[in-house]
PyMOL commands that place a pseudoatom at each C-alpha (Angstrom):
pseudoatom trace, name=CA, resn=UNK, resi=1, chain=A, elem=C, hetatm=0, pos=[5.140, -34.960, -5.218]
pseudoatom trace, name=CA, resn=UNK, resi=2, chain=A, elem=C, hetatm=0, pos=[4.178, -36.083, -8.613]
pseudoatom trace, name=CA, resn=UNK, resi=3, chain=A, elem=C, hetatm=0, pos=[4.866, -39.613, -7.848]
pseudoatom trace, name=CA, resn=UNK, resi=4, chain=A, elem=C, hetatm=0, pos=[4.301, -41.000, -11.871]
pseudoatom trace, name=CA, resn=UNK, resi=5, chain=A, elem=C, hetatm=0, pos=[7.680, -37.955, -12.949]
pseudoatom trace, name=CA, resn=UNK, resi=6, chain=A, elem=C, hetatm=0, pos=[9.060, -38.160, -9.653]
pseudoatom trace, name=CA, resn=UNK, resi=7, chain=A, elem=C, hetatm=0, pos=[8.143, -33.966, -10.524]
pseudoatom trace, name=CA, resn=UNK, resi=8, chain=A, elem=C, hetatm=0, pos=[6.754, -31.339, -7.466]
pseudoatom trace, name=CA, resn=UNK, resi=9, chain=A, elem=C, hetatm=0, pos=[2.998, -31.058, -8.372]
pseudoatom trace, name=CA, resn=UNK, resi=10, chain=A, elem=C, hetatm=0, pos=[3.009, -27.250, -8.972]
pseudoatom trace, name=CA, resn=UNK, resi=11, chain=A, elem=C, hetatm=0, pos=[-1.129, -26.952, -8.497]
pseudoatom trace, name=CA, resn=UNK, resi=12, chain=A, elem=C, hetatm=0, pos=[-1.869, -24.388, -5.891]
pseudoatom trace, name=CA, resn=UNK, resi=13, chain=A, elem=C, hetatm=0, pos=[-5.503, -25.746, -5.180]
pseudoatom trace, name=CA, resn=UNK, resi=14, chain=A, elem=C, hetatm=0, pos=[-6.149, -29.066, -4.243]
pseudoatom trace, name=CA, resn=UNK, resi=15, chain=A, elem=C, hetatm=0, pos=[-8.101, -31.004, -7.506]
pseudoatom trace, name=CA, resn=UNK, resi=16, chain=A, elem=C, hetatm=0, pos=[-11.167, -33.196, -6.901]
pseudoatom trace, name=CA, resn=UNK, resi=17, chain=A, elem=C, hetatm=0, pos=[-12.631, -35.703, -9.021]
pseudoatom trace, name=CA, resn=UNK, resi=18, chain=A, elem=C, hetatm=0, pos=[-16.295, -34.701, -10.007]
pseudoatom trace, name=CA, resn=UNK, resi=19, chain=A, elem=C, hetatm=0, pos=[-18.180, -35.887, -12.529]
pseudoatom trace, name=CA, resn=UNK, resi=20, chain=A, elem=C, hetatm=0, pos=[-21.133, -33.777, -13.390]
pseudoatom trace, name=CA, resn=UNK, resi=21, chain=A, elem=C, hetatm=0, pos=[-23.068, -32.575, -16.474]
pseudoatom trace, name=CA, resn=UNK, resi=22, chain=A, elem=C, hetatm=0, pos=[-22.852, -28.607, -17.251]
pseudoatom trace, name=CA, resn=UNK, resi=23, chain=A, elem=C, hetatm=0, pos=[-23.840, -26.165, -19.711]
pseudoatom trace, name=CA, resn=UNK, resi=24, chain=A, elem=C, hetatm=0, pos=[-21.054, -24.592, -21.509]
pseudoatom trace, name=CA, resn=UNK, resi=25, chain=A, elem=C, hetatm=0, pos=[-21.025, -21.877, -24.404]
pseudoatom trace, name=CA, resn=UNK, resi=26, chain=A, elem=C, hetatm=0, pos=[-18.637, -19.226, -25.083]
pseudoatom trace, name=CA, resn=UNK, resi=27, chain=A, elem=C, hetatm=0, pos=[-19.388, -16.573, -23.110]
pseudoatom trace, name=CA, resn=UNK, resi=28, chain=A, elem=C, hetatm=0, pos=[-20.700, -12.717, -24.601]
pseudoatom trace, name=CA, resn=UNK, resi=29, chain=A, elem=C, hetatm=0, pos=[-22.891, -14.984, -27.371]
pseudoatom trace, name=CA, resn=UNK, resi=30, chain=A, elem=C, hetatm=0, pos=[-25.938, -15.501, -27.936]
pseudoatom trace, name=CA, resn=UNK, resi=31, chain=A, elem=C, hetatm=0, pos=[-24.931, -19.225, -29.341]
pseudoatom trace, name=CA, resn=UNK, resi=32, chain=A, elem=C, hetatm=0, pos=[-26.937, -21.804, -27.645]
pseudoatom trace, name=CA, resn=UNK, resi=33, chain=A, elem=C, hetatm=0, pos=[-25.375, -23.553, -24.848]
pseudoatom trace, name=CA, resn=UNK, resi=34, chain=A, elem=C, hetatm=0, pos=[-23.584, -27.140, -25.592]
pseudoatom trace, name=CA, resn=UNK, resi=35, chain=A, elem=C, hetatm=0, pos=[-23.580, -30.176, -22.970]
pseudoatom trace, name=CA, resn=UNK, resi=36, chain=A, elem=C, hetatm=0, pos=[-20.462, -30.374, -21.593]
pseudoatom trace, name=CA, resn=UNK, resi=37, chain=A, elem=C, hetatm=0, pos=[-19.105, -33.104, -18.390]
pseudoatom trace, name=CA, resn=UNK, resi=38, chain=A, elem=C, hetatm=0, pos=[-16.609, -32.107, -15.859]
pseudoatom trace, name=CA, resn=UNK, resi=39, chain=A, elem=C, hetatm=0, pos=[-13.425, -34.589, -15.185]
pseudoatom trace, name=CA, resn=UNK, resi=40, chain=A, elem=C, hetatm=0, pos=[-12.410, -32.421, -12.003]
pseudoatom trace, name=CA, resn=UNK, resi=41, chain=A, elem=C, hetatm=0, pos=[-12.506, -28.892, -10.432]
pseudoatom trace, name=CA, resn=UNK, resi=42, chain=A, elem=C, hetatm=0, pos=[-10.265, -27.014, -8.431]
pseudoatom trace, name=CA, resn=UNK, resi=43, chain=A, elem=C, hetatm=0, pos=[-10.575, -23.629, -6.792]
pseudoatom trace, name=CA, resn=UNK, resi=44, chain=A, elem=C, hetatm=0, pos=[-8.931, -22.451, -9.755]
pseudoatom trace, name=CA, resn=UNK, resi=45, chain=A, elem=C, hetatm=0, pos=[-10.604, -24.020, -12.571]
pseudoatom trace, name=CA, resn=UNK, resi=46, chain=A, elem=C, hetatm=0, pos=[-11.864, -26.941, -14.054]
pseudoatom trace, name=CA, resn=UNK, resi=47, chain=A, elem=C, hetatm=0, pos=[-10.977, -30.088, -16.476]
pseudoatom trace, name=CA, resn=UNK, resi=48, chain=A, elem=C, hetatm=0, pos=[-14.269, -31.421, -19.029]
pseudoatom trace, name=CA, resn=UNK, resi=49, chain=A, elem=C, hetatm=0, pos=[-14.904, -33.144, -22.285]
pseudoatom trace, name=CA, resn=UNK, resi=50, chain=A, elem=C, hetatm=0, pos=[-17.309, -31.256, -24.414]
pseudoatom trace, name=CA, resn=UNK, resi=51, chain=A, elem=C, hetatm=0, pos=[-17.923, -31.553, -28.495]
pseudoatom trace, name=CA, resn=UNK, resi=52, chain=A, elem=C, hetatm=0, pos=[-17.741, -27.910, -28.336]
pseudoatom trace, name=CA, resn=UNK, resi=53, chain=A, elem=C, hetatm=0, pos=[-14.704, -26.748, -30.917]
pseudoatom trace, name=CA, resn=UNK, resi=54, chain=A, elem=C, hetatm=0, pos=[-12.936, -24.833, -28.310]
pseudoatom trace, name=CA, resn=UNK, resi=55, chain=A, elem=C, hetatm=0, pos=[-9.656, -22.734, -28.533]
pseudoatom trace, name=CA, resn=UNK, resi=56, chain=A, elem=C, hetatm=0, pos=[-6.832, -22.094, -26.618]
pseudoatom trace, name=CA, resn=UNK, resi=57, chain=A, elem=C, hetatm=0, pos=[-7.561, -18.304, -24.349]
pseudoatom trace, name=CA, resn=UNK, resi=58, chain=A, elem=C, hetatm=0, pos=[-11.352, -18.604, -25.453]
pseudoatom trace, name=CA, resn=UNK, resi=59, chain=A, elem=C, hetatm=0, pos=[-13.765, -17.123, -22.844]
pseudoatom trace, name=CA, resn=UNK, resi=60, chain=A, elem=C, hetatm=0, pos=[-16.299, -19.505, -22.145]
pseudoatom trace, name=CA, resn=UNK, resi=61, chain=A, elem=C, hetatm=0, pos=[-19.473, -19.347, -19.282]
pseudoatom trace, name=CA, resn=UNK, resi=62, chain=A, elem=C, hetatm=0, pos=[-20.118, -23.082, -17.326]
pseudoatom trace, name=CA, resn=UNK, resi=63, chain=A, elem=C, hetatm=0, pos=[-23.172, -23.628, -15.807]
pseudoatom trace, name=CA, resn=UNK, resi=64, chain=A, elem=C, hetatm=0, pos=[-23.776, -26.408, -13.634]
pseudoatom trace, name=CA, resn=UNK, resi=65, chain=A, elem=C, hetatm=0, pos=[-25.742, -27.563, -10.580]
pseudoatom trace, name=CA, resn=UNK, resi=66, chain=A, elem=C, hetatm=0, pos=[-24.531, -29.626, -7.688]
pseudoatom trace, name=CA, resn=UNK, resi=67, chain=A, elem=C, hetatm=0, pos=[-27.474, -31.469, -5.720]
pseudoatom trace, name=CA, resn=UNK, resi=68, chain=A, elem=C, hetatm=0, pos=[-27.667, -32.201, -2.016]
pseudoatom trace, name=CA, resn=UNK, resi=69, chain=A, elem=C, hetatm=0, pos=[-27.051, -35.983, -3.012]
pseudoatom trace, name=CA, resn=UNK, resi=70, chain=A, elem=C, hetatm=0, pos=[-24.074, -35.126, -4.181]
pseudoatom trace, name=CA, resn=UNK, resi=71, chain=A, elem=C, hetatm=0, pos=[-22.393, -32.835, -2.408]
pseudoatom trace, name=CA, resn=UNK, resi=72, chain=A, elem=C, hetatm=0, pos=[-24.079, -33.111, 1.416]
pseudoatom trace, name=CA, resn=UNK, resi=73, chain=A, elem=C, hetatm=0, pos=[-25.353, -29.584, 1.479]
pseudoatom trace, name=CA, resn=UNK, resi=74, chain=A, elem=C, hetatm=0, pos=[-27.906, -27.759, -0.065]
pseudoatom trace, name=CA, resn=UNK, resi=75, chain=A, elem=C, hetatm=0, pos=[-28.452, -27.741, -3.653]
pseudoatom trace, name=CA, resn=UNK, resi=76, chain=A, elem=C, hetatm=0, pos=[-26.078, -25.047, -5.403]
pseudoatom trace, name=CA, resn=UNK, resi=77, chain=A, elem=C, hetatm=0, pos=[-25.816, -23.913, -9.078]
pseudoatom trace, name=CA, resn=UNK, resi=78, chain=A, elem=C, hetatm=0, pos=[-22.495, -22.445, -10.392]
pseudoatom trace, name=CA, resn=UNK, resi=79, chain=A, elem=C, hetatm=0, pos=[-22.076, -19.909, -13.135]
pseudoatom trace, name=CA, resn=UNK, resi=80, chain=A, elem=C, hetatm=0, pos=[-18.248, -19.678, -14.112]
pseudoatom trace, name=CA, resn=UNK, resi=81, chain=A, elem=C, hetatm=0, pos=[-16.580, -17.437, -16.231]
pseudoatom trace, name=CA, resn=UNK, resi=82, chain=A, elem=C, hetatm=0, pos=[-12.929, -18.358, -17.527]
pseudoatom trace, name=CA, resn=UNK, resi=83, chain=A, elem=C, hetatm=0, pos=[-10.346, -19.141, -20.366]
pseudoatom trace, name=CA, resn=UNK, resi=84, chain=A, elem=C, hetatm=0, pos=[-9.401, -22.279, -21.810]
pseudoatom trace, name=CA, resn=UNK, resi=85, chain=A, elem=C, hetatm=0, pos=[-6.248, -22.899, -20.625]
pseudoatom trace, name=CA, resn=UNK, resi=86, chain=A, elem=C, hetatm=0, pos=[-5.179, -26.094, -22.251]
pseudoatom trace, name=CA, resn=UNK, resi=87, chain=A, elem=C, hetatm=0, pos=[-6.898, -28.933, -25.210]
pseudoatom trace, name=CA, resn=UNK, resi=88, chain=A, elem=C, hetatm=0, pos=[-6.446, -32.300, -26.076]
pseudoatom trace, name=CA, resn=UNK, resi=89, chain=A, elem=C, hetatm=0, pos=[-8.072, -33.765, -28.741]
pseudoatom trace, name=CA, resn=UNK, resi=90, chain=A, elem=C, hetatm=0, pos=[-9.508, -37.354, -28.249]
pseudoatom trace, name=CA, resn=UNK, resi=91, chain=A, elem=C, hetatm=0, pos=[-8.400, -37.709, -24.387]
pseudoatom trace, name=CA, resn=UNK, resi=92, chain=A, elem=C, hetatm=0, pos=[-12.193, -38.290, -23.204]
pseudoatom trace, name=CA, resn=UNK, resi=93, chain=A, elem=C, hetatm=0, pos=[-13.330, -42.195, -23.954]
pseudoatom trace, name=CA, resn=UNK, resi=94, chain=A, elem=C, hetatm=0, pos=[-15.692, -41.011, -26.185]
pseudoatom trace, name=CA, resn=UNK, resi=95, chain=A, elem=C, hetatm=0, pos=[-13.858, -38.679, -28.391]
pseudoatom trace, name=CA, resn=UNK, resi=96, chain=A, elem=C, hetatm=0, pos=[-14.179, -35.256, -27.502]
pseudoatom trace, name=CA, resn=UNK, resi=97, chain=A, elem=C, hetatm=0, pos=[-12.385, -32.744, -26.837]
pseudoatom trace, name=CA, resn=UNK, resi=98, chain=A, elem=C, hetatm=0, pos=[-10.857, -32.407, -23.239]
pseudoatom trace, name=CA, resn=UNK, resi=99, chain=A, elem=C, hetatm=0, pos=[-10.614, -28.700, -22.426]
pseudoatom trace, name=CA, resn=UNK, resi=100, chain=A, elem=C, hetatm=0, pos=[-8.799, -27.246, -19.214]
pseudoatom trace, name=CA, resn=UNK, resi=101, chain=A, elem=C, hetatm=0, pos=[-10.717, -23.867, -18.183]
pseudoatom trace, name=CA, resn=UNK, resi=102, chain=A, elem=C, hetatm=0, pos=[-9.281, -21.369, -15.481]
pseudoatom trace, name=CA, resn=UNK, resi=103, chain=A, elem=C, hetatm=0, pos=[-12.311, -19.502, -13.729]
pseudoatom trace, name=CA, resn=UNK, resi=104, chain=A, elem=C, hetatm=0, pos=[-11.898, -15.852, -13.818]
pseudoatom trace, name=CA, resn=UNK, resi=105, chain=A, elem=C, hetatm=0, pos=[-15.439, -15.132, -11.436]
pseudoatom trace, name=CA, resn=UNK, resi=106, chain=A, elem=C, hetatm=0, pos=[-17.221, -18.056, -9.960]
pseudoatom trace, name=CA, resn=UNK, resi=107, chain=A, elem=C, hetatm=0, pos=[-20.712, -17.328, -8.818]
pseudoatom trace, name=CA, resn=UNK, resi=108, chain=A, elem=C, hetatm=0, pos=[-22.635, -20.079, -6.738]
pseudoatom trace, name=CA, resn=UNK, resi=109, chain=A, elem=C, hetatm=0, pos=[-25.715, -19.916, -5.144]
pseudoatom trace, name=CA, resn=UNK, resi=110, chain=A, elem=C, hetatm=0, pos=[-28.950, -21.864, -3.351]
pseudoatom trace, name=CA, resn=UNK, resi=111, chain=A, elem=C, hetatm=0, pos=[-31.495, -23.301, -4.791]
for i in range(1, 111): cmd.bond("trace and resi %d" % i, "trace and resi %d" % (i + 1))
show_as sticks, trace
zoom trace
């Protein structure tokens, strides 16, 4: 339960806070890729603040590595693909845009 709405929390993956510089750029260009930071991730998707303008069903590519520090296991980078799902304007503390991306293909590997 949603304990703030008193509303059933209707996310089917459990959310966890993470913090972490990526690369994001809207994917099938050849624009050049904008620094991004993630809020949270899911197994579904993820929450970030970029400066990128970003729309509502764009397709976008995240790129991001996790180190051992971080995570306890060996370093892994991720290349998502997905949609944004959801904006708001001026939610980060610094002004950018807060974008909510669902991952169609998630690709992680070792370093």
């Amino acid at each position: 339960m949603n304990t703030s709405t008193n509303m059933p929390d209707r996310r089917l993956t459990q959310r966890h806070t993470l913090r972490v510089p990526l690369q994001l750029r809207i994917w099938g260009t050849n624009d050049p890729q904008h620094s991004a930071e993630s809020i949270d991730f899911s197994g579904r998707g993820a929450l970030l603040d970029t400066e990128l303008p970003l729309r509502v069903g764009s397709a976008v590519e995240l790129h991001l590595r996790l180190s051992e520090e971080l995570t306890g296991q060996p370093t892994t980078t991720w290349r998502c693909n997905g949609r944004v799902v959801r904006t708001v304007e001026g939610r980060s503390s610094n002004g950018q845009l807060r974008v909510g991306v669902e991952f169609e293909s998630l690709v992680v590997s070792q370093l």
